[in-house]
Structure formats: C-alpha cells, structure tokens
MMTF fields as JSON, N, C-alpha, C and O atoms, coordinates in Angstrom:
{
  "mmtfVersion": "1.0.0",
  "mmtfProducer": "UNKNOWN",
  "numBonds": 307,
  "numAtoms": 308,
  "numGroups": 77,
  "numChains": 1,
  "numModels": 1,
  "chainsPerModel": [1],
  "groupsPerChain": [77],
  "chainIdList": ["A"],
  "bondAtomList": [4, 2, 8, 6, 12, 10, 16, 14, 20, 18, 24, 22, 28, 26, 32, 30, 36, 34, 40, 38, 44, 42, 48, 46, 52, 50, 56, 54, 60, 58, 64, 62, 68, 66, 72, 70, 76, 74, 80, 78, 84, 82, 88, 86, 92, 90, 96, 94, 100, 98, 104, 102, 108, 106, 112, 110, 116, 114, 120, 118, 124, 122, 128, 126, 132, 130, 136, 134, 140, 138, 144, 142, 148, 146, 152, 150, 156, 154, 160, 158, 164, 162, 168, 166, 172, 170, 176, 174, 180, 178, 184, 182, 188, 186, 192, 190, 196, 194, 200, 198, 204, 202, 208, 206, 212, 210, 216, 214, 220, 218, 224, 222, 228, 226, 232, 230, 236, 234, 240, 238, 244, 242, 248, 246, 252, 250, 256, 254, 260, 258, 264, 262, 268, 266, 272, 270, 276, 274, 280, 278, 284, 282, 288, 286, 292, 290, 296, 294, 300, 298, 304, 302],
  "bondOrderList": [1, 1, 1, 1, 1, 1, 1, 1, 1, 1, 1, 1, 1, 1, 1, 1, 1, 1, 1, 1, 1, 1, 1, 1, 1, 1, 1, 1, 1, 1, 1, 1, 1, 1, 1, 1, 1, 1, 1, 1, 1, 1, 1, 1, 1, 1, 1, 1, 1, 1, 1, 1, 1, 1, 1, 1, 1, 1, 1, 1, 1, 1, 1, 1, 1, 1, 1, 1, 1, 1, 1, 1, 1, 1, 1, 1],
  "groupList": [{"groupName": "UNK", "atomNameList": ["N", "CA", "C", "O"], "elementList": ["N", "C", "C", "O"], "formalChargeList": [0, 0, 0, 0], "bondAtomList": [1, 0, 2, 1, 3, 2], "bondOrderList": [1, 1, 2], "singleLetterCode": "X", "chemCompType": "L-PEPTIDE LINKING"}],
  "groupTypeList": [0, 0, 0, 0, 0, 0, 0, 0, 0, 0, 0, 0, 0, 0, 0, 0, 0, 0, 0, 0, 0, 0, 0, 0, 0, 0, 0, 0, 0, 0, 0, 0, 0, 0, 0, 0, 0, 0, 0, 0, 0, 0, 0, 0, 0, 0, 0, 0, 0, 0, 0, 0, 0, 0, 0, 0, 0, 0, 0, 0, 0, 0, 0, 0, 0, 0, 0, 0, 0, 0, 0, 0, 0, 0, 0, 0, 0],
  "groupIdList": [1, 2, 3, 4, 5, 6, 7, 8, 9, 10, 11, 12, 13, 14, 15, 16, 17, 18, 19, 20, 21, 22, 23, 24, 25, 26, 27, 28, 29, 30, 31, 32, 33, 34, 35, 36, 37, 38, 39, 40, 41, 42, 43, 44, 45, 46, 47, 48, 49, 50, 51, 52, 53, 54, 55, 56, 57, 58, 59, 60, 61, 62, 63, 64, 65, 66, 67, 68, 69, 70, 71, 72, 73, 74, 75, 76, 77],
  "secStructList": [7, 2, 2, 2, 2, 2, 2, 2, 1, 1, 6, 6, 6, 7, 1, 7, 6, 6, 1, 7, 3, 3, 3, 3, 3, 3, 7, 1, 1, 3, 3, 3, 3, 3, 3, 3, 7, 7, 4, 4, 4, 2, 2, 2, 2, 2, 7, 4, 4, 4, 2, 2, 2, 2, 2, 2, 2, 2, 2, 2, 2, 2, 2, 2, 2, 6, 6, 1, 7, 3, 3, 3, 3, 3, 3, 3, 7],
  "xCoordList": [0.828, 0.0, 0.875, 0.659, 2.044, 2.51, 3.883, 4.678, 3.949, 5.321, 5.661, 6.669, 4.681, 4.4, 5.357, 6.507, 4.168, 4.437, 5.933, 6.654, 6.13, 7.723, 8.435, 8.971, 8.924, 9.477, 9.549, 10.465, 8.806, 8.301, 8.55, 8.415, 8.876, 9.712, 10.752, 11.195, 11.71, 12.894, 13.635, 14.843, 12.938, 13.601, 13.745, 14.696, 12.473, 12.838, 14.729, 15.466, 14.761, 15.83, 17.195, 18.194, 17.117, 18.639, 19.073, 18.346, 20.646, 21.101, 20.893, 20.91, 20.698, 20.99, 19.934, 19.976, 18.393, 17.224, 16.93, 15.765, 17.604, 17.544, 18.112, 17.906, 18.819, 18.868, 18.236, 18.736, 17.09, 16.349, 15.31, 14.623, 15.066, 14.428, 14.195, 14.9, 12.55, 11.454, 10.333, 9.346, 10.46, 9.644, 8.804, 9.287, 7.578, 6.751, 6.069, 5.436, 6.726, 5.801, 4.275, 4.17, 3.323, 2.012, 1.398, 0.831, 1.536, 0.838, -0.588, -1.141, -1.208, -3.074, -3.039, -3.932, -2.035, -2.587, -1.206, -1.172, -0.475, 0.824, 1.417, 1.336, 2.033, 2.945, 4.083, 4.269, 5.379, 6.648, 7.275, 7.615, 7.468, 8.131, 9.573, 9.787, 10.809, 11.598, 12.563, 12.434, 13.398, 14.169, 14.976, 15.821, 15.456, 17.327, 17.797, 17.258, 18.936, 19.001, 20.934, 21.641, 21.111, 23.093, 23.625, 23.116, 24.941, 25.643, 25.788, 25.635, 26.054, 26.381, 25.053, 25.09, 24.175, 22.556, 22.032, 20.936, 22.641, 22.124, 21.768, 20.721, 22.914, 23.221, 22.188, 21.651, 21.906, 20.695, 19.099, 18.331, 19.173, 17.552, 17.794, 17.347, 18.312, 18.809, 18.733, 17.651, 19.445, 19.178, 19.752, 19.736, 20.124, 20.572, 19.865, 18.774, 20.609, 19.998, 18.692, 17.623, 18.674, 17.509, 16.089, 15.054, 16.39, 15.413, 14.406, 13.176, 15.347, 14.826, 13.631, 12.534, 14.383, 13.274, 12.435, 11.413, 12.948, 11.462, 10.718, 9.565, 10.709, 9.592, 9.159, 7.946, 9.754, 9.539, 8.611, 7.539, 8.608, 7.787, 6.729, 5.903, 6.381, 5.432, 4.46, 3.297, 4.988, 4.122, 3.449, 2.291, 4.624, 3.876, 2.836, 1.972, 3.197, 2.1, 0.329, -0.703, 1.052, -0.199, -1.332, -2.538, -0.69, -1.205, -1.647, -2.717, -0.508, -1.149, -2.639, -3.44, -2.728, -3.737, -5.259, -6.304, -5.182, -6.287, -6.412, -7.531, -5.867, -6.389, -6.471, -6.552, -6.415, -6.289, -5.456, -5.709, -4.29, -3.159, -2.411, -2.686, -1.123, 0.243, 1.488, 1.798, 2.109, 3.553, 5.036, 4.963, 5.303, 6.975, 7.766, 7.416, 8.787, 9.617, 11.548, 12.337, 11.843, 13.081, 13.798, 13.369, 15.367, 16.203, 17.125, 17.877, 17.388, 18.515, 19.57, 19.42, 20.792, 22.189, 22.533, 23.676],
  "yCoordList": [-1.187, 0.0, 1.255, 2.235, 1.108, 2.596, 2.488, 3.386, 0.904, 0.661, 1.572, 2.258, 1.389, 2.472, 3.495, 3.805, 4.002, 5.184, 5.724, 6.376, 5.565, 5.501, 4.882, 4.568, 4.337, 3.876, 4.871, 4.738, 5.563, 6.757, 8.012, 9.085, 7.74, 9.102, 9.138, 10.282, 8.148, 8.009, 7.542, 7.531, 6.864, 7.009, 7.877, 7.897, 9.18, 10.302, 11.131, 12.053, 10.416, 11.727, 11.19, 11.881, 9.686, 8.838, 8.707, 8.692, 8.587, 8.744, 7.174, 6.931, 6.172, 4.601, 4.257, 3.667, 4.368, 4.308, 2.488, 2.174, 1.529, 0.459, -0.71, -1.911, 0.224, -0.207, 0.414, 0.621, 0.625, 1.162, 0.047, -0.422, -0.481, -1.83, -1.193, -0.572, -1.382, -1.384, -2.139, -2.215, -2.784, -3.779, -3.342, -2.579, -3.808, -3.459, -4.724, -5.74, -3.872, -4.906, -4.169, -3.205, -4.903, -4.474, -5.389, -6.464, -4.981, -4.821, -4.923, -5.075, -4.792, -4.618, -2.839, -2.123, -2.402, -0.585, -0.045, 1.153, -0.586, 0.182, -0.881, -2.068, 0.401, -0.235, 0.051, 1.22, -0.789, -0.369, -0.554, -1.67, 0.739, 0.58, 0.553, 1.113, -0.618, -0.544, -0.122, -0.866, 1.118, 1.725, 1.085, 1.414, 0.494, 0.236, 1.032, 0.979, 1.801, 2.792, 2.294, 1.604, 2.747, 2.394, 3.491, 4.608, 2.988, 3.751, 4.943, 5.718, 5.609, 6.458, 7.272, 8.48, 6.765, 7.652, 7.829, 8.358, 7.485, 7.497, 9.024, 9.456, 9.644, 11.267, 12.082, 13.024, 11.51, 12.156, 12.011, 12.804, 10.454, 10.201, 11.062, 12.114, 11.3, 11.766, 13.236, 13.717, 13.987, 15.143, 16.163, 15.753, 17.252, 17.85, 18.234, 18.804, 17.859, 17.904, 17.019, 17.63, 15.815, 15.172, 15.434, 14.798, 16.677, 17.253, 16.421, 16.377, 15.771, 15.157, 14.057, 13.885, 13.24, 12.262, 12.366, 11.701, 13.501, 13.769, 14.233, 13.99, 14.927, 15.054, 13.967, 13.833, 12.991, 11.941, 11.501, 12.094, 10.958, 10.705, 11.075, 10.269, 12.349, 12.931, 12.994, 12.964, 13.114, 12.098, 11.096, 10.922, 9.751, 8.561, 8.351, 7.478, 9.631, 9.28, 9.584, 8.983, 11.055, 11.477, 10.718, 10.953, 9.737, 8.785, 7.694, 7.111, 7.32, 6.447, 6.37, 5.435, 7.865, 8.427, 8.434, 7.906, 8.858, 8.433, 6.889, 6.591, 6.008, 4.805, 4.139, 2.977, 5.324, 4.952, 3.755, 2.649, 4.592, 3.564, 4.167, 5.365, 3.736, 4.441, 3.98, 2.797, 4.989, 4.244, 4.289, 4.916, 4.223, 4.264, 3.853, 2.913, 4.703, 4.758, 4.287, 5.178, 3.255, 2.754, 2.738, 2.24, 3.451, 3.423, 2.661, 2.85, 1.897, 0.641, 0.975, 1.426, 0.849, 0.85, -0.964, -1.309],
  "zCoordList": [0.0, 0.0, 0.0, -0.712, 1.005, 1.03, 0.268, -0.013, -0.032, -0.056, -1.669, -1.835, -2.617, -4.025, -3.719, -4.028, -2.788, -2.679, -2.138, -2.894, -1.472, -1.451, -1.592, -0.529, -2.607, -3.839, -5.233, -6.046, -5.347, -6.041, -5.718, -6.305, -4.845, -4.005, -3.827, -3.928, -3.502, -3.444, -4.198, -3.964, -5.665, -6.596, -7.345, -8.126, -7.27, -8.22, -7.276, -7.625, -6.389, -5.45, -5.76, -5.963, -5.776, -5.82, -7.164, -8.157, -7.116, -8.39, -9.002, -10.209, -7.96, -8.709, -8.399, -7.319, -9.054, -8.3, -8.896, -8.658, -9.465, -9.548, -8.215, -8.039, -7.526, -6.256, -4.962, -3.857, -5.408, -4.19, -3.696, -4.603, -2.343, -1.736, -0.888, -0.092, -1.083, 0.043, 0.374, -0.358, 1.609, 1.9, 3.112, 3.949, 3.214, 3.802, 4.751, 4.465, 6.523, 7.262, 7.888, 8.646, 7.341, 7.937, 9.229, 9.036, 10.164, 11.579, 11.308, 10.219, 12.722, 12.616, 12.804, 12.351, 13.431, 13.461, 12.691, 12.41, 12.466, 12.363, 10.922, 10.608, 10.339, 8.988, 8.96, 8.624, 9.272, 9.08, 7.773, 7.38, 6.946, 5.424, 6.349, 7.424, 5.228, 5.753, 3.945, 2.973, 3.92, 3.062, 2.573, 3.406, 1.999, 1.466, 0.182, -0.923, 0.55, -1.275, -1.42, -0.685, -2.207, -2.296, -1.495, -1.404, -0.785, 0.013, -0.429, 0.515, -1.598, -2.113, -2.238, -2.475, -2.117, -2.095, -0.634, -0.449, 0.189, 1.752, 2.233, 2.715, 1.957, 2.267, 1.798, 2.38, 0.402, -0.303, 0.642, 1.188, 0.43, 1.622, 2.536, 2.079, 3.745, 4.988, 4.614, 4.951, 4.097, 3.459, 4.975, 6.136, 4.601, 5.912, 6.932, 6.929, 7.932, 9.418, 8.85, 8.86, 8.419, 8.147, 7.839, 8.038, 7.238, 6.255, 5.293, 5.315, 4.433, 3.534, 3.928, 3.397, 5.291, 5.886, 6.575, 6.747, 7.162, 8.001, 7.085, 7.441, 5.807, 4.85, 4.384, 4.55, 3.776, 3.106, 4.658, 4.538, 5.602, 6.855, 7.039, 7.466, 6.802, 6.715, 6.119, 6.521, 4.805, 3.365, 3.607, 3.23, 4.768, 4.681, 5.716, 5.797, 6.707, 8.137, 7.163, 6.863, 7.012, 5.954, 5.142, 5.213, 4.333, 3.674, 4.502, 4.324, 5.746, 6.716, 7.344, 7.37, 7.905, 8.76, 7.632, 8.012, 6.773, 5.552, 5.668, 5.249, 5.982, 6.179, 7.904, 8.302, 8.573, 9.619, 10.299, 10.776, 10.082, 10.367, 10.843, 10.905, 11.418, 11.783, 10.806, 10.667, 10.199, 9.475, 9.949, 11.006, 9.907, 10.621, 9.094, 8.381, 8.83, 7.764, 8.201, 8.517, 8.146, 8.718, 7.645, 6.604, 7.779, 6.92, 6.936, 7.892, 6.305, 6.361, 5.711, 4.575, 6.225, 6.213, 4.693, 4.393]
}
C-alpha cells in the first residue's frame, strides 16, 4: 500500500534508483516501510539535518492516517 508510494519518491531523489528496496511490514494498526538505497545515495535520503526524511515521513504518516493507520519509515544501512 505505502510501499508504491515511497518507492516513487525516493527514486525520483537517488542517483541509482535500480537499487532502491522497500519492503513493507504491515501490523493490525501500524505499517513499518523498511528503506534500502546504495551507500552512495544514503546522504541524499537523509538530506541535511535530516530534512529530507522527516519530509519523506510525513508524506507517509499522511497517507497512513487516511487509512487509519500508523507508518513508521526505517532506513537501512
């Protein structure tokens, strides 16, 4: 459901968007998208002073809360 959606977002931002992996664990109230992008694109997700993710987060609570849900966005190393 959300996993689209950001996948679509973070590949328009990364330079190697063929290595971008996102998998999605869904809960009964809560959805954890979990991120993977290439080392060299990390800096980009993260964005300064973590700018970039807490927007990208925001997006997904947003979309969460329309389905009455909670999302949590985890970035993997």
């Amino acid at each position: 459901m959300f996993k689209e959606l950001i996948e679509k977002i973070v590949k328009a931002i990364v330079d190697t968007p063929e290595k971008v992996e996102v998998t999605e664990v869904v809960g009964e109230k809560t959805v954890v998208v979990e991120l993977k992008v290439a080392k060299e694109d990390l800096g980009k997700i993260i964005g300064k002073e973590g700018r970039t993710a807490r927007a990208i987060r925001t997006v997904l609570a947003a979309a969460a809360a329309k389905h009455n849900k909670r999302a949590v966005l985890e970035i993997l190393e």
